[in-house]
C-alpha positions as CSV (number, residue, x, y, z in Angstrom):
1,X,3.8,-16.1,-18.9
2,X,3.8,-19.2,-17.1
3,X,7.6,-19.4,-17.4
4,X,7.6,-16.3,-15.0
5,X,4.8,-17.2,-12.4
6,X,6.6,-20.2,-12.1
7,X,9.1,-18.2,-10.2
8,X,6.6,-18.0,-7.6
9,X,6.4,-21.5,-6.2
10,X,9.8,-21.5,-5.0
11,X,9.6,-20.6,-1.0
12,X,12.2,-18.5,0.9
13,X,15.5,-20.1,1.6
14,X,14.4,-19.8,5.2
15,X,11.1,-21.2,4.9
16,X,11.6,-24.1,7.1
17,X,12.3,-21.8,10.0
18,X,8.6,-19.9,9.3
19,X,5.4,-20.7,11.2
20,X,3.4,-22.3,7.9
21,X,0.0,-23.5,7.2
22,X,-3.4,-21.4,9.4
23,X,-3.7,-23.2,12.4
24,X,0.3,-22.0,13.3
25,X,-0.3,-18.9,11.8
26,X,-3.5,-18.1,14.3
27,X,-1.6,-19.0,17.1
28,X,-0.5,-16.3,19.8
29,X,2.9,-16.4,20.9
30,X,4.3,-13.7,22.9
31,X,7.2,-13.1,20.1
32,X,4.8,-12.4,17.4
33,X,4.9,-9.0,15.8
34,X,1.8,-7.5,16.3
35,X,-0.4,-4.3,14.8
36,X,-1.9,-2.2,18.6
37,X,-3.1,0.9,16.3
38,X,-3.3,1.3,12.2
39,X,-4.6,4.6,10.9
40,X,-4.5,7.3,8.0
41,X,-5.5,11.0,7.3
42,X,-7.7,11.7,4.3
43,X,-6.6,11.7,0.8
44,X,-6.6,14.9,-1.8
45,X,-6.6,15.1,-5.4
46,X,-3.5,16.2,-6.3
47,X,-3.2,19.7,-7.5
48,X,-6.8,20.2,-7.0
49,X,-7.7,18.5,-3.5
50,X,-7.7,19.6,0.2
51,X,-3.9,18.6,0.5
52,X,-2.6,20.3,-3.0
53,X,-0.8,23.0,-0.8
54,X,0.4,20.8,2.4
55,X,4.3,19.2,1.8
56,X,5.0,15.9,3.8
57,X,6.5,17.5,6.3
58,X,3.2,19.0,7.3
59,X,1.5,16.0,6.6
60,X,3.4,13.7,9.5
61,X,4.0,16.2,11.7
62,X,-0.1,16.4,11.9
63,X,-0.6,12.4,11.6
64,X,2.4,11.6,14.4
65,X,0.7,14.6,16.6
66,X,-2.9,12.8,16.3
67,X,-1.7,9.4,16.8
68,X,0.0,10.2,19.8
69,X,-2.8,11.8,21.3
70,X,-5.0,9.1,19.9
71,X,-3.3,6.5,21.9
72,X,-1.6,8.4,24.4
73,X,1.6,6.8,24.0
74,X,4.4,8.2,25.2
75,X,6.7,8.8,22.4
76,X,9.6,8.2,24.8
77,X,9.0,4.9,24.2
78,X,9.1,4.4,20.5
79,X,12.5,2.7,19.9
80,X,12.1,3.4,15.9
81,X,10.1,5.2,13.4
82,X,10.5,4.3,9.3
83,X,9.0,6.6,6.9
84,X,8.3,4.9,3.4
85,X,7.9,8.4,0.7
86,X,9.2,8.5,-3.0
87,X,9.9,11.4,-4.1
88,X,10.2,14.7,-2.0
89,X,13.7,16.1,-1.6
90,X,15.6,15.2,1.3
91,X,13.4,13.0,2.7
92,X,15.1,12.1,6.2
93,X,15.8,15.3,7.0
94,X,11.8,16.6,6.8
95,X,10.6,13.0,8.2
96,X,12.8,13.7,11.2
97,X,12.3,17.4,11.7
98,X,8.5,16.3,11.7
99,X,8.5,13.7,14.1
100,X,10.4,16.3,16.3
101,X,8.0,19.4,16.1
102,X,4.9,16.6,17.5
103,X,6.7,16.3,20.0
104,X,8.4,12.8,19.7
105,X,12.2,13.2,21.8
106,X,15.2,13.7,20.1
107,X,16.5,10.3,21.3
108,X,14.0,8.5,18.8
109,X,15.8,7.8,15.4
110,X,13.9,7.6,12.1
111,X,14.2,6.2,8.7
112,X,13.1,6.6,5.6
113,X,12.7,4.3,2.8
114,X,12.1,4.4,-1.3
115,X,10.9,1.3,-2.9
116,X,8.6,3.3,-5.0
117,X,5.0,1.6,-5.0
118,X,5.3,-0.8,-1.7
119,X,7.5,2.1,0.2
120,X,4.6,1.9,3.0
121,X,4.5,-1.7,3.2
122,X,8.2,-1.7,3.1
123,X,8.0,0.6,6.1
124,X,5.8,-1.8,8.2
125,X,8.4,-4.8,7.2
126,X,11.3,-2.5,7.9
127,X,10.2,-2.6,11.6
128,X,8.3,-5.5,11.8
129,X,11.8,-7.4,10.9
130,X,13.8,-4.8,14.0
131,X,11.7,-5.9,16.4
132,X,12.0,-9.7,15.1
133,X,15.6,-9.3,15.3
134,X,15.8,-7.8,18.8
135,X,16.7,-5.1,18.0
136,X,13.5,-2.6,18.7
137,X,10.8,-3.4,21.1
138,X,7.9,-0.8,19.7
139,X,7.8,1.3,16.2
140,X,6.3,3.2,14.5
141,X,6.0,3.0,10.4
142,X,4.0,5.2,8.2
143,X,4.2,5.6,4.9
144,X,3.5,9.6,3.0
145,X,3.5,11.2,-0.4
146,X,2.5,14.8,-1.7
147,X,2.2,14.1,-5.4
148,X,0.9,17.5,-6.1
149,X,4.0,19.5,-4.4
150,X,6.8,16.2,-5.8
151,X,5.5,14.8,-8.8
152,X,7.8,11.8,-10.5
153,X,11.3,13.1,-11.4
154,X,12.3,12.0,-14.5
155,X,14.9,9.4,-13.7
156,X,18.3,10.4,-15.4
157,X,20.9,7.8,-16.7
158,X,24.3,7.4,-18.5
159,X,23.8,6.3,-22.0
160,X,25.6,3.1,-21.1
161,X,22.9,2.1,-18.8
162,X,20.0,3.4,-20.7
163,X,21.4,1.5,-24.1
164,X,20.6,-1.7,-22.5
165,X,16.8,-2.5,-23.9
166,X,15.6,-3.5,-20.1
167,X,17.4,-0.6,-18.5
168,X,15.3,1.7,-20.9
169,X,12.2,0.1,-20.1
170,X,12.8,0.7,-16.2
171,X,13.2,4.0,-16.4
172,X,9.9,4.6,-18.6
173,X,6.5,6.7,-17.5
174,X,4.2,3.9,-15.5
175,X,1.6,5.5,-17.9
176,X,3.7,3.4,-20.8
177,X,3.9,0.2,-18.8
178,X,0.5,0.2,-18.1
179,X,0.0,0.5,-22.0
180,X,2.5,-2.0,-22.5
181,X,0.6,-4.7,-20.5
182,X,-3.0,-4.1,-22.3
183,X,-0.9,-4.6,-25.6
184,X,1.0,-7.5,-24.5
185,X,-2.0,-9.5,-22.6
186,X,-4.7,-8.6,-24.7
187,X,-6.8,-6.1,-21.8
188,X,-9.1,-4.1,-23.8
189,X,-10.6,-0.7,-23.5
190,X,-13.9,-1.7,-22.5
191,X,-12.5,-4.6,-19.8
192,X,-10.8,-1.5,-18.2
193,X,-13.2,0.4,-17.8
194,X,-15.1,-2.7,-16.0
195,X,-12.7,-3.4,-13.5
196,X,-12.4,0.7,-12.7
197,X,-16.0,0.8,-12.4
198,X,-16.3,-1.8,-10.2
199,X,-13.4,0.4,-8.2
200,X,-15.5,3.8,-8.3
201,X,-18.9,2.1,-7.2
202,X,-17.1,0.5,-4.1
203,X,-15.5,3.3,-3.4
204,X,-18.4,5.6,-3.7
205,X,-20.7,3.4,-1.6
206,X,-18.1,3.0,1.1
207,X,-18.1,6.6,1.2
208,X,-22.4,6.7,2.0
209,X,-22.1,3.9,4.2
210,X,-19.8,5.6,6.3
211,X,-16.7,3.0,6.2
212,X,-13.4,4.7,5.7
213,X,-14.4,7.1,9.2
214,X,-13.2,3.8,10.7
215,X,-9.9,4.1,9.1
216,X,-9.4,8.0,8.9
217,X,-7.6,10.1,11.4
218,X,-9.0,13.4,11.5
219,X,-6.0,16.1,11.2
220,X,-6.0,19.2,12.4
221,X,-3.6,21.5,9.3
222,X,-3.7,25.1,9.2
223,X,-6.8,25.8,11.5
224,X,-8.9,23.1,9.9
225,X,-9.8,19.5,10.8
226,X,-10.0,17.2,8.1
227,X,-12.0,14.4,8.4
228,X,-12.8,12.9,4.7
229,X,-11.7,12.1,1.8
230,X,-11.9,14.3,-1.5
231,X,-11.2,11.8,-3.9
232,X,-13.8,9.5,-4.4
233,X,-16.0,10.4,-7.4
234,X,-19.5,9.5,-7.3
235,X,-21.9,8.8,-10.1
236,X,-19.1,7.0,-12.3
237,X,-21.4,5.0,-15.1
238,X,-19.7,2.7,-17.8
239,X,-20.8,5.5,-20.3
240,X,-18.9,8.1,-18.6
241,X,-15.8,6.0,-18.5
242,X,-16.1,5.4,-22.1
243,X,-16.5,8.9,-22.6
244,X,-13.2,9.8,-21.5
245,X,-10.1,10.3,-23.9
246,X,-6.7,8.4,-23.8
247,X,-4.5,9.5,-20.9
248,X,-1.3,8.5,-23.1
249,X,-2.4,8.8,-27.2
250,X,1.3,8.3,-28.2
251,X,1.5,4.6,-26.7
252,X,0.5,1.3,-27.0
253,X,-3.5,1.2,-27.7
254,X,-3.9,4.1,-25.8
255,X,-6.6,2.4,-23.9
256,X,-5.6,4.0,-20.8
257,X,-7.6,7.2,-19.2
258,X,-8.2,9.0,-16.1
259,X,-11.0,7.1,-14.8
260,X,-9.4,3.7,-15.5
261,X,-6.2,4.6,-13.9
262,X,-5.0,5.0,-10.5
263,X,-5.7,9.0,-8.9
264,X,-2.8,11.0,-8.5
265,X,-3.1,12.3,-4.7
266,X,-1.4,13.4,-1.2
267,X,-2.0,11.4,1.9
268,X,-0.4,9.7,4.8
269,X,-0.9,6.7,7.0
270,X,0.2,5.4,10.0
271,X,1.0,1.6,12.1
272,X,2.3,1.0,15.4
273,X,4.2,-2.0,15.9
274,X,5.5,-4.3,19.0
275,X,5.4,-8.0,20.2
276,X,2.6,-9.7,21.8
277,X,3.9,-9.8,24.9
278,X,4.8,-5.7,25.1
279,X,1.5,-4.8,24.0
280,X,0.0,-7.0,26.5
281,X,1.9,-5.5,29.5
282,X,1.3,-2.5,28.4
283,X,-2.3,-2.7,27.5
284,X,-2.3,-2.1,23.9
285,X,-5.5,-3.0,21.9
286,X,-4.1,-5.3,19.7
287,X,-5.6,-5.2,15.6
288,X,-3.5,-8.1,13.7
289,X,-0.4,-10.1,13.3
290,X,2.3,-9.0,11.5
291,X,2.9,-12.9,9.3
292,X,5.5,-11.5,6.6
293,X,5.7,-10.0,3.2
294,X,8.1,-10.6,0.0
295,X,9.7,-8.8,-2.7
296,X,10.0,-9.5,-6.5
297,X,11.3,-8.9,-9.7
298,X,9.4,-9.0,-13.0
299,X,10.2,-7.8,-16.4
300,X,10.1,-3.9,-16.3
301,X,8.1,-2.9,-19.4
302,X,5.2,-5.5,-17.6
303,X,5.8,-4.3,-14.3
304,X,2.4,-4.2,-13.7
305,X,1.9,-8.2,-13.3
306,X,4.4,-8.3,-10.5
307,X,1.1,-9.7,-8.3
308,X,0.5,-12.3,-10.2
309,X,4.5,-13.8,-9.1
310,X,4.1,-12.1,-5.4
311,X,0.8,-13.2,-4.4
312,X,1.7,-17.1,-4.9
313,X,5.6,-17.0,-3.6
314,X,4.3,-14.9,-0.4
315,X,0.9,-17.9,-0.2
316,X,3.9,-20.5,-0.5
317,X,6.2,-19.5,1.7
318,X,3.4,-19.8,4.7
319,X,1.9,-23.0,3.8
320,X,-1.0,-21.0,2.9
321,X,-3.7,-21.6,-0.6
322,X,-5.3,-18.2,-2.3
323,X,-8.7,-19.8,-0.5
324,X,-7.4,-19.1,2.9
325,X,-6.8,-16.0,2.3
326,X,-10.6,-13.6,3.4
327,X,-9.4,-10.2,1.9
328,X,-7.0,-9.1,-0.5
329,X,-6.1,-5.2,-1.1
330,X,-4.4,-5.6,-4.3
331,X,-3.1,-2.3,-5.8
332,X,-5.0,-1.0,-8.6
333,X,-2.2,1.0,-10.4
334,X,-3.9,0.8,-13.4
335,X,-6.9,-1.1,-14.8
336,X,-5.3,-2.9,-17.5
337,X,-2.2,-4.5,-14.7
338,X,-5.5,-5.3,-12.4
339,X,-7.7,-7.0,-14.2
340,X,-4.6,-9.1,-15.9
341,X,-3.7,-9.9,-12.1
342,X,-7.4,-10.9,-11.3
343,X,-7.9,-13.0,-14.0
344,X,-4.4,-14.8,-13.5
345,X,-4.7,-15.4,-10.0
346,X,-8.3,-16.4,-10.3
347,X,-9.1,-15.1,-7.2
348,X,-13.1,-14.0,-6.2
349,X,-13.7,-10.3,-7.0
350,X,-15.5,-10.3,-4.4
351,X,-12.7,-10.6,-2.1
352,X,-10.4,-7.9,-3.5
353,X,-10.9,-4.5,-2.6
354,X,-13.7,-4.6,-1.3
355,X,-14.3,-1.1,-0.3
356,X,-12.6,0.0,-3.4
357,X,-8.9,0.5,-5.0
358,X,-6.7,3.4,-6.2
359,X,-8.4,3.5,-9.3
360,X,-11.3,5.5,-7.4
361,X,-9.5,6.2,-3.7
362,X,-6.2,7.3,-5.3
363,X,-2.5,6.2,-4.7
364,X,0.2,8.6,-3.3
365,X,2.9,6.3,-3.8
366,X,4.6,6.0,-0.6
367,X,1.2,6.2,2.1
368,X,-0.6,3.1,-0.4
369,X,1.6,0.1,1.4
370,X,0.5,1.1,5.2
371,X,-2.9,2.5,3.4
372,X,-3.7,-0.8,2.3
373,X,-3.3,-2.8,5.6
374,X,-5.3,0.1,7.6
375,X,-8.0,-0.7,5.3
376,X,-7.9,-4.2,4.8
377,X,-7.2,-5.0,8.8
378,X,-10.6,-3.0,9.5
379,X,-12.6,-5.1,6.8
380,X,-11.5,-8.0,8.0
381,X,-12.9,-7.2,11.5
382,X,-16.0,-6.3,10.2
383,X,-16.3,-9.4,8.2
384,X,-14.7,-11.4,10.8
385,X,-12.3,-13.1,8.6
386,X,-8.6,-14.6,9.5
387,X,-6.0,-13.4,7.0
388,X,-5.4,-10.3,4.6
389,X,-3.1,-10.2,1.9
390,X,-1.8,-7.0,0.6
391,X,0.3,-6.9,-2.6
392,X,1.7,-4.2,-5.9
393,X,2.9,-3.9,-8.6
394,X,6.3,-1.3,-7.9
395,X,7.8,0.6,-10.9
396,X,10.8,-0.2,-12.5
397,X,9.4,-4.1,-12.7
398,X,9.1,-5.4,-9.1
399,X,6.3,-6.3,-6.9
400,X,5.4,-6.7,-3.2
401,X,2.7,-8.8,-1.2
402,X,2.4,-8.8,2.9
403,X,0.1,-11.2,4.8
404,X,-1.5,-10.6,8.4
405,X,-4.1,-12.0,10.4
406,X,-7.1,-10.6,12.5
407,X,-6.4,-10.7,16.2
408,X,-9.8,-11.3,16.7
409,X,-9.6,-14.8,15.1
410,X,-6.3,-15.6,17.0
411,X,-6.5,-19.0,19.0
């Protein structure tokens, strides 16, 4: 284990040209890529919730239509849009044909984007790294899934590829992986189901205090305005997570179930992005920095630990410690990866998902990247903090973390 963390403490090839340490990081500088509006609709239960029937298509088309008028952009001026989704079928083409029918022109190109897991925050670094480069001036990324209408393919291989032991493990169920790391790391039933309820009370409390209206976007789909979520369970006790059977009986310890795992839902968020200096001339509110994000690779039957080797390389690379860090929306694909991830990094509970994870808000693969930083950007204002880290485990054995900062505790 320690051989692969290890990994982590070697920065960026770059890293010498990077702003490092928090006082560079909180300074304002007209090139720095900043966050003017950050929002998402509600989630659904797949098969079951208020999305079950509404393919991504329908989903952005509502979300780009609210935005605009939220803001009152004029979509003339978006330079670039990039739309991280998984798995419905030709995704450009619907993502596109979308953006069109709210009313964004023709001359706006789009993108879309598949790194399973981190496809949102992918999205955001996509054109966070355009306009570094010069290249765009203002875009938009989202990030959208409909797991009820396009569940997980089955990925399909050669048998020369899938006869190679970690090639076979990639293309595995995350249901096995997440079986394989209990197994592996020693995460038992009954730790599992204390890290998810700790998930489903935040969650549920968020939900009676009011908190996610700051983040949610009403839609308007077929006639109806949609305002809340429909996942959150309330009333979750230890005993009724202990209750439940084994999600996956034929693998590992089969300590995994539906309340210790992450929902299966439909949802879509949303992030404009620009410099400093554009958003001031144009009077944007601005919400954060955009600091910078990394990618990595970890063995694929452990996928789920990928945090544990993003969460340091991303903290090293910007001359940053875990203590600087005031919030942390780390994925909760499943309780057994989590809690392993936790306990490694050795990092407060208190400051991780504070509101909650996707153990009880759910995870539609490709909205959970932006959903994370339109959360943890509005709990760092309220709390008034400096920096939020993002970070996932992605299938196939990778992992992703992203850093930003709270414009209100810019110097």
């Amino acid at each position: 284990m320690k051989a692969v963390a290890s990994r982590a403490l070697h920065p960026a090839r770059n890293a010498s040209t990077l702003a490092r340490g928090p006082s560079a990081l909180l300074q304002k500088n007209d090139h720095d890529i900043v966050i003017t509006f950050a929002k998402r609709t509600p989630m659904g239960r797949a098969k079951k919730g208020q999305l079950k029937d509404v393919p991504v298509d329908e989903m952005l088309h509502s979300l780009f239509k609210a935005a605009l008028e939220k803001t009152g952009l004029n979509p003339a001026h978006i330079d670039d849009i990039c739309v991280g989704t998984c798995h419905p079928p030709s995704p450009l083409y619907i993502s596109r044909a979308a953006a069109l029918a709210a009313g964004i022109p023709d001359s706006v190109p789009i993108s879309t984007l598949n790194r399973l897991c981190s496809s949102g925050l992918m999205a955001i670094r996509s054109i966070a790294h355009s306009i570094k480069a010069g290249e765009t001036s203002l875009g938009v990324a989202a990030g959208v899934e409909s797991m009820s209408l396009n569940p997980r393919p089955t990925p399909a291989v050669v048998e020369a590829v899938s006869a190679a032991p970690k090639a076979h493990d990639c293309l595995q169920p995350m249901g096995w992986t997440s079986e394989m790391v209990a197994q592996a790391y020693h995460i038992s039933r009954k730790k599992q189901d204390e890290y998810a309820l700790v998930s489903h009370t935040r969650a549920s409390k968020s939900v009676t205090d009011g908190i996610f209206a700051e983040e949610i976007l009403p839609v308007e789909i077929r006639g109806k305005v949609l305002t809340t979520d429909d996942t959150v369970r309330p009333g979750v006790t230890i005993e009724s997570l202990a209750g439940l059977k084994p999600a996956f009986p034929d693998w590992g310890e089969s300590s995994t179930t539906a309340g210790n795992a992450s929902g299966v839902g439909d949802g879509a968020a949303l992030a404009i992005l620009t410099t400093r200096k554009r958003a001031e001339k144009d009077g944007m509110e601005i919400l954060g920095k955009f600091v910078g994000t990394t990618v990595v690779g970890v063995e694929p039957r452990h996928m789920g630990i990928a945090p544990i080797v993003a969460v340091p390389k991303l903290l090293s690379q910007y001359g940053l410690s875990k203590e600087d860090i005031d919030i942390y929306e780390i994925n909760e694909a499943f309780a057994s990866q989590f809690a392993y991830c936790v306990e490694e990094l050795a990092i407060p509970l208190e400051k991780i998902n504070p509101n909650g994870g996707s153990i009880a808000l759910t995870h539609p693969l490709g909205m959970t990247g932006v959903r994370q930083v339109v959360t943890g950007l509005q709990e760092l204002r309220r709390r008034d903090g400096q920096f939020l880290m993002t970070s996932m485990c992605v299938g196939s054995g990778m992992g992703a973390a992203g850093i930003f900062v709270n414009e209100h505790r810019m110097s």
